[in-house]
Structures are given as structure tokens and as C-alpha cells.
C-alpha positions as CSV (number, residue, x, y, z in Angstrom):
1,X,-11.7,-21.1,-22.1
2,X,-9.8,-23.1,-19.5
3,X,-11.3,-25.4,-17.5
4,X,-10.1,-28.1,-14.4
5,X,-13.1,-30.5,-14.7
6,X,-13.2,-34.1,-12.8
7,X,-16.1,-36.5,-12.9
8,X,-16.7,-38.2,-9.7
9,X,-17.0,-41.6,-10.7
10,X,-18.8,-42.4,-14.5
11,X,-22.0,-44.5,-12.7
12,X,-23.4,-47.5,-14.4
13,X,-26.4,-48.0,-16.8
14,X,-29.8,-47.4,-16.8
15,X,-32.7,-49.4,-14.8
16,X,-31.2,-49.8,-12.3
17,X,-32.8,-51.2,-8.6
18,X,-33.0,-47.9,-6.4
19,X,-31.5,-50.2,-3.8
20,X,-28.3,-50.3,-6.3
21,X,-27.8,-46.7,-5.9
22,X,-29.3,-45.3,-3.0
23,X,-29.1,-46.0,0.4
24,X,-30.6,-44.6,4.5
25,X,-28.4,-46.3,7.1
26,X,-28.6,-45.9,10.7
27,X,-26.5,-46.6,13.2
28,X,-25.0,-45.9,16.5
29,X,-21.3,-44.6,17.8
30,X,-18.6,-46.3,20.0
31,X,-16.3,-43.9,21.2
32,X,-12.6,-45.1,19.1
33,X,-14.6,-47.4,17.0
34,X,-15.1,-47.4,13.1
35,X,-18.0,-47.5,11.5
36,X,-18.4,-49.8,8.7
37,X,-21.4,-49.5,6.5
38,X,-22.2,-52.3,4.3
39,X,-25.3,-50.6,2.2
40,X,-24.8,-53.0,-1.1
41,X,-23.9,-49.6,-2.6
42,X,-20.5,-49.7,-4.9
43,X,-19.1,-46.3,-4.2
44,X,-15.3,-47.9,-5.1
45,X,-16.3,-48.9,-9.0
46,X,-18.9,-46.0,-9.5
47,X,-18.8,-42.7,-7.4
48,X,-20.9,-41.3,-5.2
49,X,-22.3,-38.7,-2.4
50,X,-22.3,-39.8,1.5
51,X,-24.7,-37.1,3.3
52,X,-24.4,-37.9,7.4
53,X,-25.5,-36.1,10.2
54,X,-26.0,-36.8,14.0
55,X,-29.2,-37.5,15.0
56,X,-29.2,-36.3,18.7
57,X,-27.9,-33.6,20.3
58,X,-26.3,-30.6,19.2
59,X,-23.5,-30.2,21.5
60,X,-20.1,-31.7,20.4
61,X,-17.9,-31.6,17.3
62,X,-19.5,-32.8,14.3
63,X,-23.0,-32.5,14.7
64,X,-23.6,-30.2,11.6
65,X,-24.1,-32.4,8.4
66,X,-21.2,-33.8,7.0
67,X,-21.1,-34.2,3.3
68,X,-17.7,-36.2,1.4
69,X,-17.7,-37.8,-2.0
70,X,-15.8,-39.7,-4.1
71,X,-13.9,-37.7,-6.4
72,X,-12.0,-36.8,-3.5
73,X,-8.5,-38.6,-2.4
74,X,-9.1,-40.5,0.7
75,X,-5.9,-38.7,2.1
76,X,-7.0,-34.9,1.5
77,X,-10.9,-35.6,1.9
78,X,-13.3,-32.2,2.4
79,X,-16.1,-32.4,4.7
80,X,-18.8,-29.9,3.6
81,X,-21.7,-28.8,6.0
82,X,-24.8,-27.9,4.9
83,X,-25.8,-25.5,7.7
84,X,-22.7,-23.7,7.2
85,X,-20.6,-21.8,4.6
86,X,-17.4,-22.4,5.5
87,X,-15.1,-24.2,2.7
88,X,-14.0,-28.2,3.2
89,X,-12.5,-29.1,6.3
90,X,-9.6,-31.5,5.6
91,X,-10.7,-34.5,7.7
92,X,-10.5,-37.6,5.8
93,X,-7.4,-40.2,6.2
94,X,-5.7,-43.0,5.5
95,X,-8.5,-45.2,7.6
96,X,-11.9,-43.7,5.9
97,X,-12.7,-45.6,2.3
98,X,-15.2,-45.7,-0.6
99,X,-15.9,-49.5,-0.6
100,X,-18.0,-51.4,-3.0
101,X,-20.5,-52.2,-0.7
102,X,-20.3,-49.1,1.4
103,X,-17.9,-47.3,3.2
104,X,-15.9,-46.9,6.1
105,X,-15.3,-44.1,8.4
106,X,-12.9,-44.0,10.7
107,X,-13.7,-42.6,14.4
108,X,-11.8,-39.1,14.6
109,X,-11.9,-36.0,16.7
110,X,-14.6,-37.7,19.3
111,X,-17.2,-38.1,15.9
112,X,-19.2,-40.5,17.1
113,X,-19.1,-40.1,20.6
114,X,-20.7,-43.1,23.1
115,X,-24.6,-42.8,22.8
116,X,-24.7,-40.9,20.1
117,X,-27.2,-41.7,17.1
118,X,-27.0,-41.3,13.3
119,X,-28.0,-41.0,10.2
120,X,-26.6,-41.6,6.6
121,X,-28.0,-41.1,2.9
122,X,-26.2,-42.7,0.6
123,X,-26.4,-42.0,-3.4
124,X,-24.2,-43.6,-6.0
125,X,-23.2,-42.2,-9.5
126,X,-25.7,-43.4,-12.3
127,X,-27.9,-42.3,-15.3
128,X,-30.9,-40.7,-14.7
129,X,-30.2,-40.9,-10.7
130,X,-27.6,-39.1,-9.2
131,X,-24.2,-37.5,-10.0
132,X,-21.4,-35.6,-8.6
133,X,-19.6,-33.2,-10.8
134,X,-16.1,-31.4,-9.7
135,X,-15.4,-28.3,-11.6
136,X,-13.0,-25.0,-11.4
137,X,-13.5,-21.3,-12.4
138,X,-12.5,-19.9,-15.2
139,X,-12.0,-16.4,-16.6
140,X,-14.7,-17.1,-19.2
141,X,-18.6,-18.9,-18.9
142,X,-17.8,-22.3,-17.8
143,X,-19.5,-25.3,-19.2
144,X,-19.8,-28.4,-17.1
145,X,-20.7,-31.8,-18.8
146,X,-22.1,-34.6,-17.1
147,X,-23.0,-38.2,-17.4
148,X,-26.4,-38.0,-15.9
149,X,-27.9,-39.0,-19.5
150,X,-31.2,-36.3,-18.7
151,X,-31.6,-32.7,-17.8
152,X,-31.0,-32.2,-14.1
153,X,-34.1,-31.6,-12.0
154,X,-32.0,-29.8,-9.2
155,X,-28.3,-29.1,-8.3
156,X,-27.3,-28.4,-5.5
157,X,-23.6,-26.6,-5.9
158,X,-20.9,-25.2,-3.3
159,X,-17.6,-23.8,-3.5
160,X,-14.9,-26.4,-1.4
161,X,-11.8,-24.1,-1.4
162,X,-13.3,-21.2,0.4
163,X,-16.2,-19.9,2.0
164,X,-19.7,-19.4,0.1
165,X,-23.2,-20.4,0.6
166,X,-24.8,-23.4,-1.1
167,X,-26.6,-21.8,-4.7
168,X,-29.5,-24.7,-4.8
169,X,-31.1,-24.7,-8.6
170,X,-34.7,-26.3,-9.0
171,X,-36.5,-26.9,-12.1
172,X,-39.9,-25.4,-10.3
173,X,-38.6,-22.2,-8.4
174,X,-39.2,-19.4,-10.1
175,X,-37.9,-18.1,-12.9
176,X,-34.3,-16.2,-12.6
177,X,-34.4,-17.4,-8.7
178,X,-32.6,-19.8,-6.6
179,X,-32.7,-21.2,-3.2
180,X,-29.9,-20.9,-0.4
181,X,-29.4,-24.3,1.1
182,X,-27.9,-23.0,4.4
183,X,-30.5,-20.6,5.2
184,X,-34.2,-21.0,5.7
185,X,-35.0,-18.2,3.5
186,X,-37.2,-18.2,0.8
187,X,-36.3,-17.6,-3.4
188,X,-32.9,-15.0,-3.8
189,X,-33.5,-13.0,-7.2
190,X,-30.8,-13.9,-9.6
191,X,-31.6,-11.5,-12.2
192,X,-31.8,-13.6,-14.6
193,X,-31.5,-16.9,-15.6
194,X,-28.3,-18.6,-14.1
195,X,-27.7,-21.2,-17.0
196,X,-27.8,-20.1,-20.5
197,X,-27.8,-24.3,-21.4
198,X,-28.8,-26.8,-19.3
199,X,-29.1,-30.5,-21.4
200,X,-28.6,-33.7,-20.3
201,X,-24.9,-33.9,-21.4
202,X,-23.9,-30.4,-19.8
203,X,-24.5,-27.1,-18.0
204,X,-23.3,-23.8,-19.1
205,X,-23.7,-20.9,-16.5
206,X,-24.0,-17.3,-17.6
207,X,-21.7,-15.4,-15.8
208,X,-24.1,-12.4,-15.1
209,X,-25.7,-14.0,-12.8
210,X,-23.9,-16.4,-11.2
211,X,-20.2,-15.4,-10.8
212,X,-20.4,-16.5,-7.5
213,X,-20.3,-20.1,-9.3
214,X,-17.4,-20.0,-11.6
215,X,-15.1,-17.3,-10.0
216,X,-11.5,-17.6,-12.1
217,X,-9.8,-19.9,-9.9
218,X,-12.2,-21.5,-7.6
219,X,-12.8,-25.1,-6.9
220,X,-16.6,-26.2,-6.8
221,X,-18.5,-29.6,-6.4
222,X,-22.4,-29.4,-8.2
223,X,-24.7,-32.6,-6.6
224,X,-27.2,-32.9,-9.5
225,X,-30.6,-35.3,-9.1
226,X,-32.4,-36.3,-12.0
227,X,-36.0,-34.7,-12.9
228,X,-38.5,-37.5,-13.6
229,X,-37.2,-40.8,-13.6
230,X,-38.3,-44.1,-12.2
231,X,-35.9,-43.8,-9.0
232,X,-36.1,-40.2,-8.4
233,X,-38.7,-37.3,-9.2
234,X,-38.1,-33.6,-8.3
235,X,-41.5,-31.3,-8.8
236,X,-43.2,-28.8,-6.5
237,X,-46.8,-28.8,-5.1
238,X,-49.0,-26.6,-3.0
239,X,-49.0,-26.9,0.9
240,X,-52.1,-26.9,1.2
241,X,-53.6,-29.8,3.5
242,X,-55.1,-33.0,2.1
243,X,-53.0,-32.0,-1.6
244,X,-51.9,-34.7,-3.0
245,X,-48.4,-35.4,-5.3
246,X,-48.5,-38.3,-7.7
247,X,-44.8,-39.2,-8.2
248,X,-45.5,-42.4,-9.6
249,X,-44.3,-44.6,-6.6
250,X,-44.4,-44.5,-2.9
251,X,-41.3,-42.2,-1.4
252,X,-38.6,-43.6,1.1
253,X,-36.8,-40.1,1.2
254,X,-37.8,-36.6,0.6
255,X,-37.0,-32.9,1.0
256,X,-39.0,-30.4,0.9
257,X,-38.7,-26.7,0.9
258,X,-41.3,-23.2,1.5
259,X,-40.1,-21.1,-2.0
260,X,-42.4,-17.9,-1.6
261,X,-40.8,-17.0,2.2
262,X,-38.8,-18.7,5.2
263,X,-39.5,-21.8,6.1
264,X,-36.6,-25.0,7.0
265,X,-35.3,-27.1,4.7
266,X,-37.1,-30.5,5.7
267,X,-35.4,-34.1,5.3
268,X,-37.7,-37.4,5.9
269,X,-37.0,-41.3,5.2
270,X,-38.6,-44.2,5.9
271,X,-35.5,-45.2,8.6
272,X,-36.3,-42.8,11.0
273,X,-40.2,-42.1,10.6
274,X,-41.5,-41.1,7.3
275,X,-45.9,-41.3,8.0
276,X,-47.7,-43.6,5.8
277,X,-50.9,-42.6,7.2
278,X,-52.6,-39.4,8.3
279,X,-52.2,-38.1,12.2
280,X,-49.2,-39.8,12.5
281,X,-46.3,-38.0,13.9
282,X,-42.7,-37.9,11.5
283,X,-39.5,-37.9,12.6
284,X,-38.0,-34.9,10.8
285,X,-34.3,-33.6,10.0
286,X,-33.5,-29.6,9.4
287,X,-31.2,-29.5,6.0
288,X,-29.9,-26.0,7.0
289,X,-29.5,-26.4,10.9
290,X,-27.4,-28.3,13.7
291,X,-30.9,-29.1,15.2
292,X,-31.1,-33.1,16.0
293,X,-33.9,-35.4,14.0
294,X,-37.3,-34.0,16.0
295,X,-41.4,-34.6,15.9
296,X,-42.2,-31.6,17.7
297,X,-41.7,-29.4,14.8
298,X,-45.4,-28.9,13.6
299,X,-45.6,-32.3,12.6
300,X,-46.8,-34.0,10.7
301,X,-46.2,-32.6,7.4
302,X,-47.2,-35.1,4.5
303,X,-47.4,-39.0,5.1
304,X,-46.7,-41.3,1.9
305,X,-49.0,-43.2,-0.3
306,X,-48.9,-45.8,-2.9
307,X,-48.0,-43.0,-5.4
308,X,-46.6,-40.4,-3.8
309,X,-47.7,-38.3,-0.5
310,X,-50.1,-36.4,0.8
311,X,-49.8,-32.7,2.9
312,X,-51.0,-34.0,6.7
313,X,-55.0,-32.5,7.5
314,X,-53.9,-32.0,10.8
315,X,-50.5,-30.2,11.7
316,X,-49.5,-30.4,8.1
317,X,-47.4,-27.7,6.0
318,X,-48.4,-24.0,5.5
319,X,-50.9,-23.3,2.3
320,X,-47.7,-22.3,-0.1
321,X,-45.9,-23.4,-2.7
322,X,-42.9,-26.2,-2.3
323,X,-40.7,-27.9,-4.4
324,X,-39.4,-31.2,-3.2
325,X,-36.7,-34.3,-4.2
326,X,-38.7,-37.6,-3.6
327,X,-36.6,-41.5,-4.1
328,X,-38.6,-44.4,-4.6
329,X,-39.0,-47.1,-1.9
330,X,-37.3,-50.0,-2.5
331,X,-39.8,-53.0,-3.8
């Protein structure tokens, strides 16, 4: 078997602070002016994912989401966007950097436009947290290791060199099914099952079902967040209102997503108006759509608690299964 595998960035150690490794910033753009995010988040020494999307407005250039990570040279940079499968778009230069308290991207191709608004999620390489994984196709099964130091709760994977939709794995869809990041639909049938190992040193696909994901040849990046963990938790729950989900701490960021039909992929933090009480309208962000940040959406869906969240009693989620991605709150 031949393999091209890179390991964006090796993390650190274990316990960390969820402030040490993950990070919402918000901020605003000047037309020819940088943004410089200081987040207390070492993406020089360890690695790491920057998700960013523009809040309002839909009109422009760059309002999909914008996804870039570390294992990519600052001079050849690919953006990928979520509500799209095109492959990377070459837009990162000498001026954008991984810093070790943030990062820095540079204004380009009217990006952040005069009065416009946005949004960044920030998640550093580290056990049991968060890693991003760079791998090529090969002629045989491909098996990816990983530093994640416990079995992945959900990757999220896309090819960069071409077109193709983003293949989303979850611990809780159902079995031999995925999920389609770009699209609202519900679970594709794989067939079968689409790993035949998944451990927390590696992941080894089996190429009946998934040669989408190791064609001979191609260049991929797999985003994979940890299962059950004290920063992060991935699980599933029933829509129905007034459940509740015990996570084990109170969320600052969550996705959520309808397996059994179509329904949005749905994106909340605590920045921009994650509930912590019933009735109380959230400020919501559309994983798979150009759509800005919005409350109008049949909100509210859940509002958080000390332990977890809670589906809304009023305009809350439809009665049907969901899985979700939850990060603590910082203490």
C-alpha cells in the first residue's frame, strides 16, 4: 500500500482548559484591513482548524464558510466551503499566518467588506479534543492514523483537489449510513459499514463503500472530534420538546442535525446567542447554506443548562432523532 499521509500539527497533552484549544471570535470588517485574532489559541506550535463565515448578508464574495487549517503552507493555502463541493480555492498568501495566539488574515478580494459582521470557531490539535488529518488515495484500503489518543465520535472528511461533497461519519447515525454536510438531507445508505477499524490510533476505510474517500490519487483532509471527553461530547437525542441531553457540562457551541429526513445543519455558540433559558430566541448559523446568522428560523430550538440542553417547549425542534457535537463552556 502506498500512502501520502501528513499530520496537521501533533497537539499537546491531555486536560487541557477548553479555552487552550477552542475558541468563538467575533468581529467586524474594514475594507483593506487585516484581521488579527488574538484567541490565546497556539495554532503556530500545535495545529489546528479555523471555521469562518460572514454573519450578514449573502451578497458578495466570500460569504459561504470558509474553512483553512494548518497543515497547509501559508503560501498555497485551500479554502474549503461547507455549502459547497467545489475543491480548495488557492487563497492564502504570504500576509495570512497560524500564530500562537491566533491568527491573522489578511484582507483579500473585498473579504471583509465595510459593515460587514463575522464569525470564527477556532479548534486546536489535542488529545481527546480535536484533530486534523491530511491523507492521499491509494490503489489499496487506506489506513489513516491519528493522534487523537480515543476513538473519534465524528469526522467530518472532504476531498481538497477536486470536487466532492463532504462524507460526515457519526458514531449515532445509523448503521452503514452517513450524513452529507453540504446538503440538508437526511442519512445516505452506504451499504455497509464505511470503516472496517476505527481505534483511537487509526482509521481504516473499506473501500466498498467509500471509494469516494480514498480514490488512487486524491488529496483529502478528515476533521475528527472526540466522542466523550471532558471538552467535547458527540451523542444524539430525540427532538422532542422539553428532552433533555446530559453532556456532563453546560455547552458554548453545538451542531445539530435531523438524521431520519431533511432538515439544516444548525450551528449555535454562546457569542452570538446560544438560549440559557426557555422562550428565548437563538441566534442560529446554517452549516450547509450561504444564509447569514438568523432567529427567524423556528427558533428556538434547545437553550443550555448546567449539564447540557434542553429541546425549546415552544418553537423548538421537530419530534426526531438528532445527533449533535456539543464543547464545554469555558469555567
Amino acid at each position: 500500500m502506498s500512502i501520502q499521509q501528513m499530520f496537521l500539527g501533533t497537539g499537546g497533552g491531555g486536560g487541557l482548559d477548553v479555552s487552550e484549544v477552542f475558541s468563538t471570535d467575533l468581529w467586524s470588517g474594514i475594507t483593506n484591513t487585516d484581521a488579527e485574532i488574538e484567541n490565546d489559541i497556539d495554532l503556530d506550535g500545535e495545529g489546528g482548524l479555523i471555521w469562518m463565515k460572514r454573519r450578514n448578508g449573502t451578497a458578495g464574495t466570500f460569504t459561504q464558510h470558509v474553512l483553512f487549517d494548518s497543515g497547509r503552507s501559508e503560501n498555497s493555502g485551500l479554502l474549503l466551503p461547507t455549502n459547497s463541493t467545489s475543491g480548495g480555492e488557492d487563497i492564502l498568501n504570504s500576509g495570512n499566518s497560524f500564530n500562537s495566539d491566533g491568527f491573522t488574515w489578511q484582507t483579500e478580494n473585498n473579504f471583509m467588506p465595510t459593515g460587514s459582521n463575522y464569525v470564527s470557531w477556532t479548534f486546536r490539535n489535542a488529545p481527546n479534543f480535536f484533530e486534523a488529518v491530511e491523507y492521499s488515495g491509494a490503489p489499496s484500503a487506506v489506513t489513516v492514523n491519528h493522534n487523537l489518543e480515543s476513538i473519534p465520535g465524528c469526522i467530518i472528511f472532504k476531498r481538497y483537489d477536486g470536487s466532492g461533497a463532504w462524507f460526515v461519519y457519526h458514531k449515532d447515525t445509523s448503521s452503514g449510513k452517513h450524513l452529507v454536510l453540504n446538503t440538508s438531507a437526511g442519512e445516505t445508505d452506504d451499504g455497509g459499514s464505511p470503516f472496517s477499524s476505527l481505534t483511537s490510533t487509526s482509521f481504516t476505510f473499506d473501500r466498498t463503500y467509500v471509494n469516494d474517500l480514498d480514490s488512487n490519487g486524491n488529496n483529502y483532509v478528515a476533521y475528527l472530534f472526540a466522542e466523550d471527553e471532558d471538552n467535547i461530547k458527540c451523542g444524539s437525542f430525540d427532538g422532542t420538546a422539553g428532552t433533555t441531553v446530559n453532556v456532563g457540562f453546560e455547552p458554548q457551541w453545538v451542531i445539530l442535525k435531523r438524521t431520519d429526513g431533511g432538515d439544516w445543519w444548525y450551528c449555535l455558540d454562546n457569542k452570538r446567542g446560544l438560549p440559557t433559558a426557555d422562550s428565548t430566541d437563538s441566534t442560529g448559523i446554517f452549516l450547509n447554506s450561504n444564509y447569514p446568522e438568523s432567529s427567524s428560523y423556528n427558533e428556538p430550538r434547545i437553550y443550555t443548562t448546567a449539564t447540557g440542553f434542553t429541546v425549546s417547549t415552544g418553537t423548538g425542534l421537530n419530534p426526531n432523532p438528532y445527533i449533535y457535537i456539543a464543547i464545554k463552556k469555558e469555567d
